[in-house]
C-alpha positions as CSV (number, residue, x, y, z in Angstrom):
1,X,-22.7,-20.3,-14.5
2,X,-20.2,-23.2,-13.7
3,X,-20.7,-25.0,-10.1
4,X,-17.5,-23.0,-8.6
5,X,-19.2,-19.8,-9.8
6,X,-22.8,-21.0,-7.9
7,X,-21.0,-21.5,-5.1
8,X,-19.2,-18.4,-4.8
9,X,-22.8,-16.4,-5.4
10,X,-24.6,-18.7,-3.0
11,X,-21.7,-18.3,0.2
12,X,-21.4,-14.5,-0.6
13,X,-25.3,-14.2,-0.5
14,X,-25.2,-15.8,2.6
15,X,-22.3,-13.7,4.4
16,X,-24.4,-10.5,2.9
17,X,-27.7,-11.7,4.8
18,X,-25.7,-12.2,8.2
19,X,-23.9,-9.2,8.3
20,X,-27.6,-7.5,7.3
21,X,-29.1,-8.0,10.4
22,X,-27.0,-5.8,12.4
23,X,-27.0,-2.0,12.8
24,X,-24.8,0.1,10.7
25,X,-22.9,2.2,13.5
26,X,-22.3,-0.9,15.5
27,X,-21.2,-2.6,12.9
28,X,-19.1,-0.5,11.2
29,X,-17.7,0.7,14.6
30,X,-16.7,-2.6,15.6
31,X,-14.5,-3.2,12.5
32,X,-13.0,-0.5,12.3
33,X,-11.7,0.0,15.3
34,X,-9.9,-3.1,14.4
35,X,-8.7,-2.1,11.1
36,X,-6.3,0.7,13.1
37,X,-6.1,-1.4,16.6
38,X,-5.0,-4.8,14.9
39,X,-5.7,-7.8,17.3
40,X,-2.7,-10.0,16.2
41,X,-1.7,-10.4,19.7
42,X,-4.8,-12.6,20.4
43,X,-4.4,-15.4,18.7
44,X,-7.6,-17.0,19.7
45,X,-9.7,-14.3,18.6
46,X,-11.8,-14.5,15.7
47,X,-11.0,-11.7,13.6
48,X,-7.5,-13.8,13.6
49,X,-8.9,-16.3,11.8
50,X,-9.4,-13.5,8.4
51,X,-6.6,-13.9,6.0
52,X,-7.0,-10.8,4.9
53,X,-7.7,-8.3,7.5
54,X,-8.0,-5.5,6.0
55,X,-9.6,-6.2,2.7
56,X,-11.8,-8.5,4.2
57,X,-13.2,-5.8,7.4
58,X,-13.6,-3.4,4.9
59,X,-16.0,-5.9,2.5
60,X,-18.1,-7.1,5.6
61,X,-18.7,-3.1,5.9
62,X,-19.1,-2.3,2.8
63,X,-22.0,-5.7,2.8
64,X,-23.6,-4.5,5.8
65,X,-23.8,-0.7,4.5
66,X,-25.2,-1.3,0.9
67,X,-27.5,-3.8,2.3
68,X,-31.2,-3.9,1.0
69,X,-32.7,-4.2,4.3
70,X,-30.8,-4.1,7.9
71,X,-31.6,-4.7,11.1
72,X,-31.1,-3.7,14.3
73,X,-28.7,-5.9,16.0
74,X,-25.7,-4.9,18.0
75,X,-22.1,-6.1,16.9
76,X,-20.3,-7.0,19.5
77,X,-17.7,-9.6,21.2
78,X,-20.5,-11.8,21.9
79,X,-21.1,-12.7,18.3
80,X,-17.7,-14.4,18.0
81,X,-19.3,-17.3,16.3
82,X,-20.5,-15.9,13.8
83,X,-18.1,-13.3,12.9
84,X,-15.4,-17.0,12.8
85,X,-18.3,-18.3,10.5
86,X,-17.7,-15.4,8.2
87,X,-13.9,-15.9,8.3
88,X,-14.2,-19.5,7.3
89,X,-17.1,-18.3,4.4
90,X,-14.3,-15.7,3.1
91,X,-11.4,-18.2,3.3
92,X,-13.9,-20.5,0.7
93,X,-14.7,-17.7,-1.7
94,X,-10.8,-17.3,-1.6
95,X,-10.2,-21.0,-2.0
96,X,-13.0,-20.7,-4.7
97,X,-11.4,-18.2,-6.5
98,X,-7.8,-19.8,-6.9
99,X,-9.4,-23.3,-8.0
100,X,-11.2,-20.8,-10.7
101,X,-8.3,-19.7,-11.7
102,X,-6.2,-22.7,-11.4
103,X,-8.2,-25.3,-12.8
104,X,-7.7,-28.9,-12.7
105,X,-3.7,-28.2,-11.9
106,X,-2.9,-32.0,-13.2
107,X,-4.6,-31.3,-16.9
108,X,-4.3,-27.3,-17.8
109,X,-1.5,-27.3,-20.1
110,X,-1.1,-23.3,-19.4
111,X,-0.8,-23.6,-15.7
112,X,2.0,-21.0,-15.5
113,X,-0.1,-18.7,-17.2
114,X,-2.9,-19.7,-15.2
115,X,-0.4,-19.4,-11.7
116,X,0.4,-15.9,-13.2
117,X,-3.2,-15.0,-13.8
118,X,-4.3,-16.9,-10.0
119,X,-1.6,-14.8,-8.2
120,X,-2.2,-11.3,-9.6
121,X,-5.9,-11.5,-9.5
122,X,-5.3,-12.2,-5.4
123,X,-3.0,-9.4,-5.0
124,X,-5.1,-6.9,-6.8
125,X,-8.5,-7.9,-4.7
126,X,-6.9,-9.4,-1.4
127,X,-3.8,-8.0,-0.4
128,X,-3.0,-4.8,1.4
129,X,0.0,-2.7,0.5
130,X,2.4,-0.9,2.9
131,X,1.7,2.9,2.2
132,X,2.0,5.8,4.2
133,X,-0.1,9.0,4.2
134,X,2.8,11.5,3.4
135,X,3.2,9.8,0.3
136,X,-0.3,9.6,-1.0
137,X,-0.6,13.4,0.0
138,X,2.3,14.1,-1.6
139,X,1.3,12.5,-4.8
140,X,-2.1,14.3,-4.8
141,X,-0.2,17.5,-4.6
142,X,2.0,17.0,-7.4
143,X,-0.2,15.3,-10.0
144,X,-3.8,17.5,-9.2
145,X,-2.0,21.5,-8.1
146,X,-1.6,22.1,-11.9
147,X,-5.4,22.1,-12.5
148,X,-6.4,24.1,-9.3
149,X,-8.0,26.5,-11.3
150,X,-10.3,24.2,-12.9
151,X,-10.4,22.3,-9.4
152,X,-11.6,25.3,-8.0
153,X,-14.0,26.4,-10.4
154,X,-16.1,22.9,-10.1
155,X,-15.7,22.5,-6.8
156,X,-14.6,25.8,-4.8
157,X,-11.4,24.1,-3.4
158,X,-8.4,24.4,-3.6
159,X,-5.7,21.5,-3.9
160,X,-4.1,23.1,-0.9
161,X,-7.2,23.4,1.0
162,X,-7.5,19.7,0.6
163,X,-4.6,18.9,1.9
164,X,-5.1,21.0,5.0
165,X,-8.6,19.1,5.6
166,X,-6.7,15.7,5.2
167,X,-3.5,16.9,7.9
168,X,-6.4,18.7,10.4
169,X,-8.7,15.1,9.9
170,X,-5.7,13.1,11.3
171,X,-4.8,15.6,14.1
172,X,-8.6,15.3,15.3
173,X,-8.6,11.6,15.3
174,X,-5.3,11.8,17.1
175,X,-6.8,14.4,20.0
176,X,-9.9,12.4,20.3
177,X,-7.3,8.9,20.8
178,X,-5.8,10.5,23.4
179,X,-8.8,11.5,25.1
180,X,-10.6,8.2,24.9
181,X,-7.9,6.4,26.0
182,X,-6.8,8.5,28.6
183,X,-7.8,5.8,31.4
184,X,-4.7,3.6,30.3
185,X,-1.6,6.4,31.3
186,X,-3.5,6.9,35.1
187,X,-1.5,5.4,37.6
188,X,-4.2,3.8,39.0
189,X,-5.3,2.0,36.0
190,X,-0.9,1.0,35.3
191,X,-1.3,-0.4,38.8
192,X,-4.7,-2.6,38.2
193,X,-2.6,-4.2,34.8
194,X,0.5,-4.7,36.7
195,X,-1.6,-6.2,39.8
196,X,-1.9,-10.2,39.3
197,X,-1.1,-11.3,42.2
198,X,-4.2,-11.2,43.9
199,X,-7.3,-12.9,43.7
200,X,-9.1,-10.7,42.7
201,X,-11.5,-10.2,39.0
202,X,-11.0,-7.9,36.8
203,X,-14.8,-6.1,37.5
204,X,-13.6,-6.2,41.4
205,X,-10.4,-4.4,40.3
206,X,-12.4,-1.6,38.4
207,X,-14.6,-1.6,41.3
208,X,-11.6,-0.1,43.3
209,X,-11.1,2.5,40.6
210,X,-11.6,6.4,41.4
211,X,-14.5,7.2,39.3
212,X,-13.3,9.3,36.8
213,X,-11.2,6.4,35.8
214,X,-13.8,3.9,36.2
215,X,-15.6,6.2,34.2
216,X,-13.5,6.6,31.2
217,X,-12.7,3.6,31.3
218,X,-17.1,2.2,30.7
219,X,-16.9,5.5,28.4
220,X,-14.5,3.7,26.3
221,X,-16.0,-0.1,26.3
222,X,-19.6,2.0,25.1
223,X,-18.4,3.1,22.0
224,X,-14.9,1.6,21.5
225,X,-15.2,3.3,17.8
226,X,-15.1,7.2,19.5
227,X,-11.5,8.2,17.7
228,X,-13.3,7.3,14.4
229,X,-16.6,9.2,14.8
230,X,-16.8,13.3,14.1
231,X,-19.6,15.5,13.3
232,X,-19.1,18.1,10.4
233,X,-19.3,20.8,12.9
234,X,-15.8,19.6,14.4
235,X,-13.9,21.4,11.4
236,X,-15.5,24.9,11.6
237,X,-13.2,26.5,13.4
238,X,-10.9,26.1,10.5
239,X,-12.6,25.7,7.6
240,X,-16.0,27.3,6.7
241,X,-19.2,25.0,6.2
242,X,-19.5,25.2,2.9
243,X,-15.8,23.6,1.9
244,X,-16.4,20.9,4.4
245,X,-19.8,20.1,3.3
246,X,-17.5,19.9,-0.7
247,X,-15.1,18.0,0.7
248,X,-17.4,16.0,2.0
249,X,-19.1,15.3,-0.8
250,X,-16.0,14.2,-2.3
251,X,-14.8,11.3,-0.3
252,X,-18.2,10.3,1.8
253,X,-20.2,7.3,1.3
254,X,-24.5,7.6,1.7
255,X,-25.2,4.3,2.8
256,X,-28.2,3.4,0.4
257,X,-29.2,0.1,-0.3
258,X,-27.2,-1.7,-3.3
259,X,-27.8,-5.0,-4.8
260,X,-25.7,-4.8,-7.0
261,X,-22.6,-5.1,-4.5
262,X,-22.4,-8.3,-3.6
263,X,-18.4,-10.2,-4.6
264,X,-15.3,-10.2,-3.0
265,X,-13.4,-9.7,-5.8
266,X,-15.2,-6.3,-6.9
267,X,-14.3,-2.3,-6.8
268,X,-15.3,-2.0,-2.9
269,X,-17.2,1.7,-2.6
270,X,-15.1,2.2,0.6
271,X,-12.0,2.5,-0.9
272,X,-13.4,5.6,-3.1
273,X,-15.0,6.8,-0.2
274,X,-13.7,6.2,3.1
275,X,-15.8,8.3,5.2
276,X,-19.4,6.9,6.1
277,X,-22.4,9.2,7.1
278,X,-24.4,7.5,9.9
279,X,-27.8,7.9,10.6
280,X,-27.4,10.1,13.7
281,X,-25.9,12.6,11.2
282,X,-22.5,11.7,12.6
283,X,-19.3,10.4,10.0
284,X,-17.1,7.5,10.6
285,X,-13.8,7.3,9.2
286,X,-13.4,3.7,8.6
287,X,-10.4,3.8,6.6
288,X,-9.2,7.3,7.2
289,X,-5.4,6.7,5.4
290,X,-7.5,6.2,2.6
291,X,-8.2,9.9,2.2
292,X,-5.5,11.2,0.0
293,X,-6.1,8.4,-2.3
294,X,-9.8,8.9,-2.3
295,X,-9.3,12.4,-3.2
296,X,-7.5,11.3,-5.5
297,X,-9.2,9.4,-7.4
298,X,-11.9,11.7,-7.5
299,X,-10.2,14.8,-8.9
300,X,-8.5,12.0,-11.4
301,X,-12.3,10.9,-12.5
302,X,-13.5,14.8,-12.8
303,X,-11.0,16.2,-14.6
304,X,-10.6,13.6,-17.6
305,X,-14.7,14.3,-18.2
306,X,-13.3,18.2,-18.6
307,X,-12.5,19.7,-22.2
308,X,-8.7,19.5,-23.3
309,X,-7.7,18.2,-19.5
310,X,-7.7,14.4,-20.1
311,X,-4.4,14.2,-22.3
312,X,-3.2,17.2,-20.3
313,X,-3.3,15.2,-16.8
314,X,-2.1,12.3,-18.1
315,X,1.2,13.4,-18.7
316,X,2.0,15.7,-16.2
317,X,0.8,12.8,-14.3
318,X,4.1,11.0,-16.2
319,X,6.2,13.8,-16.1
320,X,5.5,14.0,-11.9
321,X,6.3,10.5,-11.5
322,X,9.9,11.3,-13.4
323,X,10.6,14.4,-11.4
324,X,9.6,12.0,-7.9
325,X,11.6,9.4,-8.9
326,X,15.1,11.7,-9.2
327,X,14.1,13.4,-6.4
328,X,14.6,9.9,-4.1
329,X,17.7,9.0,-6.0
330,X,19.1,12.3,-5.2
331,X,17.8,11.5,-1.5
332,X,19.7,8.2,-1.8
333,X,23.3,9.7,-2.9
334,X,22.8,13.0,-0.5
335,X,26.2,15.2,-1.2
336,X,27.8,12.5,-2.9
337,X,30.0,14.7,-5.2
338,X,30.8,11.7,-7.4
339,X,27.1,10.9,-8.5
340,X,26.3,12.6,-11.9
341,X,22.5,12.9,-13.1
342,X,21.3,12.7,-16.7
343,X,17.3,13.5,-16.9
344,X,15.7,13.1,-21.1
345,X,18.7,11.9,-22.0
346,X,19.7,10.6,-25.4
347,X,22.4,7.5,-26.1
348,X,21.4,7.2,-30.1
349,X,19.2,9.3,-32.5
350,X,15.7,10.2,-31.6
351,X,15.6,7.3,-28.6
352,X,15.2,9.6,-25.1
353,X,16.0,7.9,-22.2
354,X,14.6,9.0,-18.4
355,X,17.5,9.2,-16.3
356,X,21.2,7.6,-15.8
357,X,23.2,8.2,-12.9
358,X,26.8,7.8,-12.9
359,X,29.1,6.8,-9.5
360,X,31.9,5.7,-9.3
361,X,32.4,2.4,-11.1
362,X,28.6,2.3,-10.8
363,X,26.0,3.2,-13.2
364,X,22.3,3.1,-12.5
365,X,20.2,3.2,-16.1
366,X,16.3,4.1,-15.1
367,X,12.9,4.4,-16.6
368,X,9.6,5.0,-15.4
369,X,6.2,3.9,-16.0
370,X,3.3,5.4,-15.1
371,X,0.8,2.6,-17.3
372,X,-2.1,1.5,-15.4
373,X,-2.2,-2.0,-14.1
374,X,-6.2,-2.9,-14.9
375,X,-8.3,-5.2,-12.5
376,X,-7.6,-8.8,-13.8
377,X,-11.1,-10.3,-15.3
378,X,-12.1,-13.4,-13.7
379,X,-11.6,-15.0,-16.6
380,X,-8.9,-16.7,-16.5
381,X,-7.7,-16.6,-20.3
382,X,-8.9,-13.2,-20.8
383,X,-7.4,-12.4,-17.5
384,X,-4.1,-13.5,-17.9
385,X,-4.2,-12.4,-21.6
386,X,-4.8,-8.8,-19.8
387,X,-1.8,-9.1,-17.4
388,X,0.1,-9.8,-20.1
389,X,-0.5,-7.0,-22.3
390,X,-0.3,-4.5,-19.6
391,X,3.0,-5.8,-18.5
392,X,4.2,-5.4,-21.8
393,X,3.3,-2.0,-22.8
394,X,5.2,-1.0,-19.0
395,X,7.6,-3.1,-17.3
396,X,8.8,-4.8,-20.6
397,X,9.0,-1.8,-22.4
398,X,10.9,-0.2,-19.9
399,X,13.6,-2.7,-19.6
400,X,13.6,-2.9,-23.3
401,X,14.5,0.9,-23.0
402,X,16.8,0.5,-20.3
403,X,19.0,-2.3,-22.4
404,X,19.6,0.4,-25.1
405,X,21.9,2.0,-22.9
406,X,23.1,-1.4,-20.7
407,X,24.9,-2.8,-24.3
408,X,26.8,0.7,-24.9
409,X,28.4,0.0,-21.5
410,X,29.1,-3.9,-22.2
411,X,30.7,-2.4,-25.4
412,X,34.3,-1.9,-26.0
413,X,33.6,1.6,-27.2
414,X,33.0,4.9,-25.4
415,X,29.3,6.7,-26.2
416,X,28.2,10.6,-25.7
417,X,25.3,11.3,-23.5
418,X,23.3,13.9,-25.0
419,X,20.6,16.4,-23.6
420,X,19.0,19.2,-25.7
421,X,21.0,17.9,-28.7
422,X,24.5,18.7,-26.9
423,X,27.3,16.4,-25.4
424,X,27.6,16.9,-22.0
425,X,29.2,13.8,-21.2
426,X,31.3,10.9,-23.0
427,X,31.1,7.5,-21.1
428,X,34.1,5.2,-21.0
429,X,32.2,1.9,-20.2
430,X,35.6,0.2,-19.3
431,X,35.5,2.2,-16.0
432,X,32.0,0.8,-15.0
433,X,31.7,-2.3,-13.3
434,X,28.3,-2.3,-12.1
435,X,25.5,-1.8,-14.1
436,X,22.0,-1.8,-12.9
437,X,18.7,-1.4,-14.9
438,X,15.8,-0.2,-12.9
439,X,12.2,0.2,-14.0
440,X,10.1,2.4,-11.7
441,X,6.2,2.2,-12.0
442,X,3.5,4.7,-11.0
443,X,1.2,1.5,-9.4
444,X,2.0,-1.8,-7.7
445,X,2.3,-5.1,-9.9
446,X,2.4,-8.0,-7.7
447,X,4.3,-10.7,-8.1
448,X,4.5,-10.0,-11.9
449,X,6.8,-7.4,-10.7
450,X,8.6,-9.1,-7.9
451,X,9.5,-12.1,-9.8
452,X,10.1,-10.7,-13.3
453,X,10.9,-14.3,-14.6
454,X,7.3,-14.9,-15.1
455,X,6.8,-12.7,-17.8
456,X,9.7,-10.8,-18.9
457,X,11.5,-11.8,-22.6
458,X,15.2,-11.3,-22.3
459,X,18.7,-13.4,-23.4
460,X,19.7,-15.8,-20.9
461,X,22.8,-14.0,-20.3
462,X,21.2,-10.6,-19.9
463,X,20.9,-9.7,-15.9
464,X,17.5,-9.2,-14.3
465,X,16.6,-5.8,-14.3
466,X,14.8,-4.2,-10.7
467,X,10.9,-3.2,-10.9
468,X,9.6,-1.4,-8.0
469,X,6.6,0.9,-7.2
470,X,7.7,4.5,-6.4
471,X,6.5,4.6,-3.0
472,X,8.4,1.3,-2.2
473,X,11.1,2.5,-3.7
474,X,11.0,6.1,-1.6
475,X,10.5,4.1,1.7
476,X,13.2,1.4,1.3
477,X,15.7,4.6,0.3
478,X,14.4,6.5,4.0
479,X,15.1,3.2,5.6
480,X,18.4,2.5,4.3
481,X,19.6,6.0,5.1
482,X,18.2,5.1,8.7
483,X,19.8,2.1,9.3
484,X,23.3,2.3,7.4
485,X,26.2,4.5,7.2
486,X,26.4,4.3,3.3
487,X,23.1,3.5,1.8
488,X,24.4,4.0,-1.3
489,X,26.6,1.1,-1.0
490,X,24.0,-1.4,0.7
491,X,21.6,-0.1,-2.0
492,X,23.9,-1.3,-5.1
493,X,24.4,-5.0,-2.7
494,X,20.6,-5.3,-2.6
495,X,20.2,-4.9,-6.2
496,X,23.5,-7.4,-7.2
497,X,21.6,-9.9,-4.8
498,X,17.9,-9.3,-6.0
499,X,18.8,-9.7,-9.6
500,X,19.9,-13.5,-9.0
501,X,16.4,-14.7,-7.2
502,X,14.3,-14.3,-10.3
503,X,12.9,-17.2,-10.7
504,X,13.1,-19.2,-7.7
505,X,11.7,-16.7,-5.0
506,X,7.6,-15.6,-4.5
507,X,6.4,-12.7,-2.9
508,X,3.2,-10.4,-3.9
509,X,4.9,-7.0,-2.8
510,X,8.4,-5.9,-3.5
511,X,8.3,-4.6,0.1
512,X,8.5,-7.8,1.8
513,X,11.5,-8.4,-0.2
514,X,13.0,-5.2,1.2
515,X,12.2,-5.5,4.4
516,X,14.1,-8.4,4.3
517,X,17.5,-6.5,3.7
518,X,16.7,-4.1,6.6
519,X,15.4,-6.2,8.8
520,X,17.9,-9.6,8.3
521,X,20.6,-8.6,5.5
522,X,22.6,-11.9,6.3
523,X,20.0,-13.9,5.7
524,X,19.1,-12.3,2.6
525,X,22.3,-12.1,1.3
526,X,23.3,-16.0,2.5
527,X,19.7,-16.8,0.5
528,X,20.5,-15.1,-2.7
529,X,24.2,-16.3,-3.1
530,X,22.5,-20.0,-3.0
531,X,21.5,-20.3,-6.6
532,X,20.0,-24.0,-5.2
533,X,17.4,-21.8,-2.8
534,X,13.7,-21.2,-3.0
535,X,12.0,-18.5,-0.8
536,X,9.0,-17.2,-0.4
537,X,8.7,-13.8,1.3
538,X,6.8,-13.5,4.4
539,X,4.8,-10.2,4.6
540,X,5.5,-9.5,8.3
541,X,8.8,-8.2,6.8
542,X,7.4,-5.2,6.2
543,X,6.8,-4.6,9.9
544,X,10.5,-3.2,10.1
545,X,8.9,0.2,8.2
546,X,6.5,0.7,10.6
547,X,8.8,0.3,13.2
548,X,11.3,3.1,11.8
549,X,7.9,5.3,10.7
550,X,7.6,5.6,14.6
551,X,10.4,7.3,15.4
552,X,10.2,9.2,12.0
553,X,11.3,7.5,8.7
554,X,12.1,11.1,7.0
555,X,9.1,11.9,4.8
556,X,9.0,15.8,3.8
557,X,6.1,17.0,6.3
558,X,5.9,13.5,8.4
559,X,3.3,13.4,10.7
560,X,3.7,14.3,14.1
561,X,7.9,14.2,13.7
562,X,7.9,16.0,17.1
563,X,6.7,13.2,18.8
564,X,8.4,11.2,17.1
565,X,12.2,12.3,17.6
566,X,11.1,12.2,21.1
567,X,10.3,8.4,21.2
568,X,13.6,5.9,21.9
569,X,14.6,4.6,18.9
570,X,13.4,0.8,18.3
571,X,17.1,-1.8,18.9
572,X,18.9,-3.3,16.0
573,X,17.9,-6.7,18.0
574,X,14.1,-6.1,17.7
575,X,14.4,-5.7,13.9
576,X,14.2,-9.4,12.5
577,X,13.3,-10.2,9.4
578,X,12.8,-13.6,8.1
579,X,11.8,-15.9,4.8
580,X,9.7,-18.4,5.1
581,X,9.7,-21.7,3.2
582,X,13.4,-21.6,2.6
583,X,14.6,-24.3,0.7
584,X,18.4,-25.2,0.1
């Protein structure tokens, strides 16, 4: 093992033996109440000081859960030390693993392909990703409904059934939210807040409380965690024991000791199983968002061990991501009665293209990929060799497709569009003045996507194609048709703008690019049009989604849209998006 690699073993065996002294609820508890109640509004608190939040919470937990032996401690705020000691441990492994990656950065003569390597390998273990439950549920419908049968005859559930448990899940952890933090709407307790004039404490203050606040209120501080916990029982009023007990067994985690988890940058159990089963019998959702996904994955892993369903999933699972991805377009142009769709579509001979739409002077040319992007290795050689390969077999191969059909439209001569070996349509490219290639992916790429200079081969004079997740692509449609009057038309100015920033721009989701446009469109425009600028894209840009999510962002069966149309609409003026590190 190399000295960086020591290191890294020695400070994540330490962290692991910390974190092992406390008990599981308390620990668990503690964290997760902070994964859903962020505390960035306390800046000198120590969970502040985690780069990751998210990622990093949910490796403590998993740590403390698959420990070998644990004790009995309490987590709580008066361990503030040494929860900022295992901050600054986690920022070193991070730091750790970049120098890994990056090497001596004066010597390595690959150090783009190392950068490249460094930057996907963070993304893929320490980043986060915007995502919203409708989608995930949504995607489990499509891809996993088709094998119900199958589904059901291993398991005794149906997809539907699943789906129901997810939606009732949520609206339990809702009721119980509400009830645990019923204190905070009383009058009396608005009044306490809103009282600082006097001299009194805050303990004399509760002091003066009626009792049933005062009550709900120590309830609360006793087990800040309540929303999260449920017992089994909860869902028998609708759904029997048996199915729960299935589902259960699905997407819960036992926590049994396992030395074998011990790195940062390693599959976390939590993330296949979000749901943890305490010792009092009681279940925990730390990361209960996760649940469609976890499903997920878990009917994705059963069904390829199953006879003649591997090769069978695989591409339905492709032919889904087609059908979602003209779905959102056709969201995007609403009743436009000027925008023409072409679905397995051919240009030349035996070459079938995905889709082209046609508006106007515009023409949209689109393929999807649903290849997996694989955990980078360590390694960095083998890692970025991995990267590479993958990228090619997707995002290159796409475009590749896509610039089939650009060249007919920079030619001088018109070309049939042909579906089911028939003309249905003959292009005159000379009425097209915009053309845009778009590559839509099944997974997230990091900044191999974002900034497709990095690894995509093209002519100097070709344009830039667009490479975006599906669910990124889905939200940033829902917000434009929020915001503007003709999302169409600020749609084609993004992409005429994004295509010029290749190569002198860095962000590790596509969605802090996006956010951007919605949130600060000047500025992202004014950025762009500078050929002479460098940006890097601050992930609080994605904040803007959430923001429009709250008053309902448009998702087919959003959750609670009731409430939500109820709620004031957030003002333009609140909705600022920025770059950081802009230089002219």
């Amino acid at each position: 093992m190399t000295e960086i690699e020591l290191e890294i073993e020695r400070l994540s065996k330490k962290v692991k033996k910390e974190v092992s002294q406390f008990e599981l609820e308390s620990f668990a508890g503690y964290l997760t109440y902070f994964i859903k109640h962020r505390p960035d509004g306390l800046d000198d608190h120590p969970l502040n000081k985690f780069r990751s939040k998210l990622k990093d919470w949910l490796y403590l937990i998993a740590l403390n859960a698959l420990a070998e032996k644990r004790g009995e401690e309490i987590l709580g705020l008066e361990n503030v030390d040494l929860i900022s000691g295992w901050a600054d441990d986690l920022n070193k492994i991070k730091d750790l693993y970049q120098q890994q990656s990056l090497g001596d950065i004066d010597n390595v003569a690959d150090l783009t392909n190392r950068f490249i390597h460094q930057a996907s390998f963070q993304t893929f273990f320490d980043n986060g990703s915007l995502s919203y439950m409708e989608q995930d549920i949504d995607r489990l419908k499509r891809v996993f409904t088709r094998f119900d049968k199958t589904i059901e005859k291993l398991f005794g559930v149906t997809v539907d059934i699943i789906v129901r448990w997810i939606r009732y899940a949520e609206e339990v952890s809702q009721r119980k939210f509400r009830e645990v933090n019923s204190y905070q709407g009383t009058k009396e307790f608005q009044e306490l807040i809103l009282n600082i004039d006097d001299n009194k404490t805050f303990e004399q203050k509760l002091e003066s409380l009626p009792d049933s606040v005062r009550d709900a209120f120590d309830k609360f501080h006793e087990c800040t965690h309540a929303e999260f916990k449920f017992r089994k029982e909860e869902f028998y009023a609708q759904f029997a024991e048996k199915t729960t007990v299935r589902l259960l067994g699905m997407v819960a985690m036992f926590p049994n000791p396992d030395p074998k988890f011990l790195f940062y940058a390693q599959a976390n159990p939590i993330e296949q199983a979000p749901i943890m089963i305490l010792p009092t019998g009681e279940l925990l959702h730390v990361y209960q968002k996760q649940l469609p996904i976890a499903f997920s994955s878990f009917l994705y892993r059963l069904l390829l061990n199953e006879p003649g369903i591997a090769d069978k999933l695989r591409k339905h699972r492709d032919q889904v991501l087609e059908v979602k991805t003209i779905e959102v377009f056709k969201k995007l142009f609403g009743q436009a009665k000027e925008a023409f769709f072409y679905t397995n579509y051919r240009v030349e001979h035996n070459t079938e293209q995905d889709i082209l739409i046609l508006y106007k002077d515009t023409a949209l040319i689109i393929e999807v990929k649903a290849s997996k992007f694989r955990e980078p290795f360590r390694n960095p050689e083998k890692g970025f060799e991995r990267i590479r390969t993958d990228f090619k077999d997707a995002i290159q191969y796409g475009y590749d497709q896509c610039l089939r059909v650009e060249d007919k439209f920079f030619s001088d001569d018109q070309f049939d569009v042909i579906e089911n070996d028939k003309v249905i349509h003959t292009v005159n490219p000379k009425r097209f003045n915009h053309i845009f290639s778009i590559i839509v992916t099944l997974e997230r790429w990091g900044p191999v996507q974002t900034d497709l200079n990095l690894l995509l081969k093209k002519e100097p004079e070709e344009d830039f194609p667009w490479s975006v997740y599906i669910d990124d692509l889905e939200t940033f449609v829902l917000a434009l048709k929020k915001q503007f009057n003709n999302p169409v038309a600020n749609f084609t100015e993004f992409l005429r703008h994004r295509r010029r920033i290749h190569g002198r721009m860095y962000a590790t989701d596509e969605m802090d690019i996006c956010g951007t446009y919605i949130s600060n469109k000047n500025l992202y425009l004014k950025m762009a049009a500078n050929n002479g600028a460098s940006m890097t894209f601050s992930p609080e840009n994605q904040g803007v989604f959430d923001e429009l999510y709250y008053t309902g962002l448009g998702f087919e069966d959003e959750f609670f849209i009731d409430i939500k149309r109820k709620r004031r609409p957030i003002k333009k003026d609140r909705i600022k998006g920025y770059v950081i590190n802009a230089k002219k």
